[in-house]
Backbone as ProteinMPNN parsed JSONL, in Angstrom:
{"seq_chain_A": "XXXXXXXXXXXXXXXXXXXXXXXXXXXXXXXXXXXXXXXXXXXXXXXXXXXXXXXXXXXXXXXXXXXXXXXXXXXXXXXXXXXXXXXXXXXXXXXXXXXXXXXXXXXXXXXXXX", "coords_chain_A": {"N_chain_A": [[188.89, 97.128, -58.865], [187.381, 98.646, -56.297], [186.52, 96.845, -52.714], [183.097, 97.534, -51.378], [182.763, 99.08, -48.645], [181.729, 100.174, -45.068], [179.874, 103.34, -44.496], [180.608, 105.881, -41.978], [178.259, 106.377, -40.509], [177.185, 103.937, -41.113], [178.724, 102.089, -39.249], [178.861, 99.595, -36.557], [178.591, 99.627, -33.396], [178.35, 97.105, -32.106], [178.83, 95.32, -34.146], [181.551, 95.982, -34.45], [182.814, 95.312, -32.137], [181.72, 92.676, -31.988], [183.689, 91.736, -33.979], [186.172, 91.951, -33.211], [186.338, 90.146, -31.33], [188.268, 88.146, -31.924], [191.208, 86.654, -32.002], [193.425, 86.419, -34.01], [192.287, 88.7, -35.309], [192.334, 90.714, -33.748], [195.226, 90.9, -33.447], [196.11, 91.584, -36.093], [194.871, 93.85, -35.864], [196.453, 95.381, -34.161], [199.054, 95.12, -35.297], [198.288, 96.872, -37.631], [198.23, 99.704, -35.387], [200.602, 99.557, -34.65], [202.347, 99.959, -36.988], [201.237, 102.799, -37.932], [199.457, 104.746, -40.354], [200.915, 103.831, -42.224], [200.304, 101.741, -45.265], [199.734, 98.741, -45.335], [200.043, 95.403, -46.358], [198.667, 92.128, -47.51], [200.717, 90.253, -47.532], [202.568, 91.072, -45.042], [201.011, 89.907, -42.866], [201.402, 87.069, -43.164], [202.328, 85.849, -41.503], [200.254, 85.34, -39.139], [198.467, 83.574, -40.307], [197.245, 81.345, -42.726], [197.118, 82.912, -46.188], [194.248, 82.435, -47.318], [192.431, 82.113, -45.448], [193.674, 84.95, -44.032], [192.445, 86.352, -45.962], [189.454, 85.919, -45.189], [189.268, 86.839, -42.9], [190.402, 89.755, -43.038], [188.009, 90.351, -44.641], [185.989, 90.601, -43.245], [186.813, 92.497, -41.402], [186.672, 94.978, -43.024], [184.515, 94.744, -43.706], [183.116, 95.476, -40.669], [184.162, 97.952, -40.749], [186.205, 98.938, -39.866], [188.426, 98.321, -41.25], [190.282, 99.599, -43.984], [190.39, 98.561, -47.23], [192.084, 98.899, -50.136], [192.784, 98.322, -53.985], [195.975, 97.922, -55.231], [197.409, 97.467, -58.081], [198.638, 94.032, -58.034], [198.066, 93.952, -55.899], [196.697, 94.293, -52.09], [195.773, 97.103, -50.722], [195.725, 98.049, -46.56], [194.546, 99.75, -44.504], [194.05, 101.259, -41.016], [190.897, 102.421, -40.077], [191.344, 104.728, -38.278], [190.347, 107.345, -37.854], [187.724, 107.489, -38.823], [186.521, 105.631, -36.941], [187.231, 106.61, -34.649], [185.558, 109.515, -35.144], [183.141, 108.143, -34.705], [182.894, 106.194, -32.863], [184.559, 107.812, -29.827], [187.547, 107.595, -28.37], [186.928, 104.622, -27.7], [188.61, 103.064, -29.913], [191.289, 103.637, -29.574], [191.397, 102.399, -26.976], [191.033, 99.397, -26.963], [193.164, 99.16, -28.758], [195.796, 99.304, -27.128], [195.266, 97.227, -25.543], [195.766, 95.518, -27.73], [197.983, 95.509, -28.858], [199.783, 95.359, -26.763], [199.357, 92.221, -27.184], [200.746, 88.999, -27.614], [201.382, 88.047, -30.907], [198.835, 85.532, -32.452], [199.533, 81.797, -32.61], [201.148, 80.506, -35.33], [198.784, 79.896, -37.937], [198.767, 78.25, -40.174], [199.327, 74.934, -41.322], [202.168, 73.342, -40.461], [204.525, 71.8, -42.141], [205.467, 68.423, -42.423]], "CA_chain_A": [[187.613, 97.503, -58.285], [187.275, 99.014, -54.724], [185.339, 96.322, -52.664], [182.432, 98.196, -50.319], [182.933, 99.849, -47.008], [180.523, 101.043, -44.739], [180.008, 104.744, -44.308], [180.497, 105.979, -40.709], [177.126, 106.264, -39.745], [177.122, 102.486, -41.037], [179.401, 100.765, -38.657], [178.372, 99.839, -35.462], [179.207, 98.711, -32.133], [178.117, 95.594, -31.496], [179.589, 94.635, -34.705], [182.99, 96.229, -34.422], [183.324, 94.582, -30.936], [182.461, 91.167, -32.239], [184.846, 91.247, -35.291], [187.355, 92.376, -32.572], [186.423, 89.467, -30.397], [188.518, 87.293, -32.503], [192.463, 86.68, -31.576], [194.182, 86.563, -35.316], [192.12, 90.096, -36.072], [192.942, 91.753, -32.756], [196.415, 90.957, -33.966], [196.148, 92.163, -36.991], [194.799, 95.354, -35.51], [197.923, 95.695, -33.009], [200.081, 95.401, -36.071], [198.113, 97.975, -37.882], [198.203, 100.5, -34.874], [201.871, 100.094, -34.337], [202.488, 101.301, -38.092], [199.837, 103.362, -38.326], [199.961, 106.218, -41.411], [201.579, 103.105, -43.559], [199.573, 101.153, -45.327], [200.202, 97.271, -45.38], [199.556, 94.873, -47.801], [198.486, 90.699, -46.917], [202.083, 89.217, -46.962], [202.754, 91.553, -44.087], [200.555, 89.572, -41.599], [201.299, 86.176, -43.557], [203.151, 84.764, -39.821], [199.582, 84.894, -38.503], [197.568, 82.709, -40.791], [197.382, 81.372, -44.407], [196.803, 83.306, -46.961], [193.03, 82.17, -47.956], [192.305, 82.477, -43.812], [193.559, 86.216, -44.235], [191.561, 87.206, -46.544], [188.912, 86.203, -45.048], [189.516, 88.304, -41.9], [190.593, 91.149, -43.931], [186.596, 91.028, -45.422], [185.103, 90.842, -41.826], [187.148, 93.643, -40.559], [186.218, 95.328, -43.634], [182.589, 95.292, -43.623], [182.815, 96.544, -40.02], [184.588, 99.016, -41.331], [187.621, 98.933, -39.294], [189.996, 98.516, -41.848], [190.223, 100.423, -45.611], [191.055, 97.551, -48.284], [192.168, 99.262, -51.162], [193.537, 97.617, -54.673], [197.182, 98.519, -56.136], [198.176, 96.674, -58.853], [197.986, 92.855, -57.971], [197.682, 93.902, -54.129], [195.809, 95.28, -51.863], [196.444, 97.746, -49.388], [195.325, 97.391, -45.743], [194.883, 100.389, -43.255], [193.341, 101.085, -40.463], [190.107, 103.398, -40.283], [191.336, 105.222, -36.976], [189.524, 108.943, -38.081], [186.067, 107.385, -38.994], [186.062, 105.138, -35.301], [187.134, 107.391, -33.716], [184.6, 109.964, -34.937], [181.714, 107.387, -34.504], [182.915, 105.671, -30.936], [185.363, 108.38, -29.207], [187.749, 106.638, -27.138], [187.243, 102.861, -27.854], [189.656, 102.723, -30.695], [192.815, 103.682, -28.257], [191.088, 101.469, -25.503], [191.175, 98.767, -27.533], [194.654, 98.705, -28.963], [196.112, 99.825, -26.176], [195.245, 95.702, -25.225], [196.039, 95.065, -28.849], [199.551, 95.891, -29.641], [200.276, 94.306, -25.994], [199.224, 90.659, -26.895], [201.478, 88.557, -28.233], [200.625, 87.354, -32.091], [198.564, 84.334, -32.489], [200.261, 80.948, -32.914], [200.457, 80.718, -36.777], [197.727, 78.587, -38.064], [199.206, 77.052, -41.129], [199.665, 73.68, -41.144], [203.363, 73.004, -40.662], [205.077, 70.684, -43.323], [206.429, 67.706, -41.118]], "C_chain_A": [[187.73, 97.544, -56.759], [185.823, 97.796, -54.106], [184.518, 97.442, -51.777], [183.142, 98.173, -49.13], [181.564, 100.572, -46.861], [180.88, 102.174, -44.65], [180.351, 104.387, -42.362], [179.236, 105.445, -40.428], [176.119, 104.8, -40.054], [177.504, 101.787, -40.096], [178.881, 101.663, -37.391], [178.868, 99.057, -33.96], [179.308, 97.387, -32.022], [178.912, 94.575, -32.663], [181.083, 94.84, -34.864], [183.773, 95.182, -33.718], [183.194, 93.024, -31.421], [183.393, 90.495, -33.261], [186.303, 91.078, -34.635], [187.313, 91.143, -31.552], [187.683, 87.99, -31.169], [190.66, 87.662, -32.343], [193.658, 87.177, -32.796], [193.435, 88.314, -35.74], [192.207, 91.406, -34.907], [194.832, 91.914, -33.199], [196.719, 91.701, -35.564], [195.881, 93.65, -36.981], [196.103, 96.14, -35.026], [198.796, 95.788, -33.934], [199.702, 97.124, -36.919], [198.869, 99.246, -37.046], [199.492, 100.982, -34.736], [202.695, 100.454, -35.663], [201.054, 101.841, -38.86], [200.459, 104.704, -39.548], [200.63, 104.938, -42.598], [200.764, 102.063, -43.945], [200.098, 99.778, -45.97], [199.887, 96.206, -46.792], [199.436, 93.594, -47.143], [199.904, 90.096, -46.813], [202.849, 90.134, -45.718], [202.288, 90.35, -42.637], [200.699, 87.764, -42.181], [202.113, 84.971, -42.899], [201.867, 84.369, -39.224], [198.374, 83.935, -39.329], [197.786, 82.311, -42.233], [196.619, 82.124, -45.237], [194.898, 83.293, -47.064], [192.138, 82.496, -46.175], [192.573, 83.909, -43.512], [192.805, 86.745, -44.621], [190.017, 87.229, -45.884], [188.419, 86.862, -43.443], [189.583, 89.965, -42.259], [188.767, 91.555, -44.412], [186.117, 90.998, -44.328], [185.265, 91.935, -40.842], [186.843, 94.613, -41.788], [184.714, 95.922, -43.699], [182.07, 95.653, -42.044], [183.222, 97.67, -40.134], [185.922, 99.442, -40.03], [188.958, 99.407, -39.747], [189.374, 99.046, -43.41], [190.999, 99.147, -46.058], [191.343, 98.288, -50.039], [193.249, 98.031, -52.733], [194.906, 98.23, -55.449], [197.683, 97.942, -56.717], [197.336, 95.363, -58.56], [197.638, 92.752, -56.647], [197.021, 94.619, -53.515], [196.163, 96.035, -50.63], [195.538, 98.075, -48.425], [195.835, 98.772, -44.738], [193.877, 100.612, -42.625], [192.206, 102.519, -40.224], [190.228, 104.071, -39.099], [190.071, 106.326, -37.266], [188.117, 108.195, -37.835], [185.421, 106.406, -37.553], [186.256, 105.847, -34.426], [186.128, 108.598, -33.575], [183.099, 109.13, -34.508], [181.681, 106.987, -33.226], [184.34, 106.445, -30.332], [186.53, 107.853, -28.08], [188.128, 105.05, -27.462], [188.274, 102.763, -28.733], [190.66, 102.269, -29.382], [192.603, 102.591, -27.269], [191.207, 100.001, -25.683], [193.012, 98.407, -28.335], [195.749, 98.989, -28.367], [196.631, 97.796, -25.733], [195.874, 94.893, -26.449], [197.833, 94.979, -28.985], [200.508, 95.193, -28.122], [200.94, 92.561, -25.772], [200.16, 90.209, -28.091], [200.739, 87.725, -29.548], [200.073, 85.921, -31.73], [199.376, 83.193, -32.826], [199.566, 80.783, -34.657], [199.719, 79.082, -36.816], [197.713, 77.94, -39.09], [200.22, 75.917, -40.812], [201.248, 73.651, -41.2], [203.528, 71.65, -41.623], [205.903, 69.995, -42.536], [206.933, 66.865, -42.778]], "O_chain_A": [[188.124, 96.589, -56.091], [184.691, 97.719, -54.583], [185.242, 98.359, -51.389], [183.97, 97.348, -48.744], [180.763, 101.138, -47.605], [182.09, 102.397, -44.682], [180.353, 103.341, -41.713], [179.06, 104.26, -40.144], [175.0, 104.517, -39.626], [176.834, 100.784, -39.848], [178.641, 102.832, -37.087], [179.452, 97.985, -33.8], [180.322, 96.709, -31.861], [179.437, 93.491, -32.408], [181.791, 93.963, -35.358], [184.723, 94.486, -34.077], [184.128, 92.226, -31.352], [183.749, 89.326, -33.406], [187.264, 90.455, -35.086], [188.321, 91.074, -30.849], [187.662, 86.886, -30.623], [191.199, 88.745, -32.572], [194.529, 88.027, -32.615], [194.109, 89.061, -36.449], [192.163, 92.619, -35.11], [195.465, 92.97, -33.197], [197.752, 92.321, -35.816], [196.382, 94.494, -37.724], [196.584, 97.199, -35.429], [199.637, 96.636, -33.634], [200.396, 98.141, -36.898], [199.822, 99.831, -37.563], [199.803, 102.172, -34.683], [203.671, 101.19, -35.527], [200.288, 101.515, -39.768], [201.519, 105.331, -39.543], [200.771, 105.259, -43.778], [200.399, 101.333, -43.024], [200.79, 99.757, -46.988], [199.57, 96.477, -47.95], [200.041, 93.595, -46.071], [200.113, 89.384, -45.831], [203.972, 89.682, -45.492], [203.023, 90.054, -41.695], [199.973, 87.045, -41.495], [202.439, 83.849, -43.288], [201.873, 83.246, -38.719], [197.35, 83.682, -38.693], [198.543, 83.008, -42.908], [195.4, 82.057, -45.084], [194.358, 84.371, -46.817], [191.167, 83.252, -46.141], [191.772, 84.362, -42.694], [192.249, 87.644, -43.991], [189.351, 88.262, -45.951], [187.297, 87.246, -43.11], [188.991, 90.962, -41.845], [188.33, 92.702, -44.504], [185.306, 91.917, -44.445], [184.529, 92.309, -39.929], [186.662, 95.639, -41.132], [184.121, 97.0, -43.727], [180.914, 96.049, -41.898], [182.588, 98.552, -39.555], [186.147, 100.577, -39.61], [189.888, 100.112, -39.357], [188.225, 98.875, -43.817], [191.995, 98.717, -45.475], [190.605, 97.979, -50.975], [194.133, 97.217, -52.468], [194.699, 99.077, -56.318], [198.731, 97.544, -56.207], [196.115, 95.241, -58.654], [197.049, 91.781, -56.171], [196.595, 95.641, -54.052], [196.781, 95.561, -49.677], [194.449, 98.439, -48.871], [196.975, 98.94, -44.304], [192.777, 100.38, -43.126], [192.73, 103.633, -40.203], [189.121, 104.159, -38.566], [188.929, 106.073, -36.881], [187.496, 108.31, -36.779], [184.247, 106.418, -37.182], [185.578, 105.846, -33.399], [185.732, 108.923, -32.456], [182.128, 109.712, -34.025], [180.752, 107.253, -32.463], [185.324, 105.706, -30.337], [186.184, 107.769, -26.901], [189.219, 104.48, -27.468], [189.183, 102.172, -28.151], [190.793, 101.291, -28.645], [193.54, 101.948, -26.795], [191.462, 99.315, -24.694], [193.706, 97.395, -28.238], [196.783, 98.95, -29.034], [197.743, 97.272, -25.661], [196.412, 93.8, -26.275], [198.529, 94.008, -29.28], [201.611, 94.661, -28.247], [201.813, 91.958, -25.149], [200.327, 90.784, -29.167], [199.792, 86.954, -29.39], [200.642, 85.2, -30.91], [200.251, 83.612, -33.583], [198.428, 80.848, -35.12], [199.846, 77.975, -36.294], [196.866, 77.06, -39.239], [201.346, 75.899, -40.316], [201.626, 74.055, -42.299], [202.735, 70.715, -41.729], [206.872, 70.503, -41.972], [207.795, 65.987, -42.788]]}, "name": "protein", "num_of_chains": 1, "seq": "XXXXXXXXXXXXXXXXXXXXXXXXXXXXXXXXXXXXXXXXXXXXXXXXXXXXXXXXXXXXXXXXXXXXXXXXXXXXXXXXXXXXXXXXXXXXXXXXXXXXXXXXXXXXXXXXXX"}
């Protein structure tokens, strides 16, 4: 089952920008952008957080509609909605990962095993 996405003329600024205000999902963007056209899957980004902490990034960049979550099999695949932001806010995408794909990943945030 496909979860929801907004339409374009759903997603909106103020919420793009504050989903984007967040360090682990600007990173996750910056990975997107720099393979963009391929679509990812969660053990891709599974250096910047645990698992159960992914996902729920993955549903917040989701329901701004940022990112496409699709299901294949037992996984899900993870790209980024350039076309539909860029038709809705012209510009900001690029302006935005431009800073993105710069910053260095977050320090991972699962607990190390001492």
């Amino acid at each position: 089952m496909m979860p929801p996405h907004p339409t374009i003329d759903q997603i909106s600024l103020p919420n793009v920008l504050a989903v984007l205000g967040d360090h682990t999902r600007l990173a996750i963007l910056g990975d997107l952008a720099r393979r963009e056209g391929t679509a990812l899957t969660c053990s891709n980004f599974i250096d910047l957080a645990s698992k159960s902490n992914l996902s729920y990034h993955f549903a917040k960049m989701r329901e701004a509609g940022i990112i496409r979550v699709e299901p294949s099999g037992t996984s899900r695949l993870i790209t980024l909605r350039r076309d539909d932001l860029d038709a809705r806010f012209p510009g900001l995408l690029d302006s935005i990962i431009a800073t993105a794909i710069t910053l260095p990943p977050p320090e991972k945030r699962v607990a190390a095993n001492t």
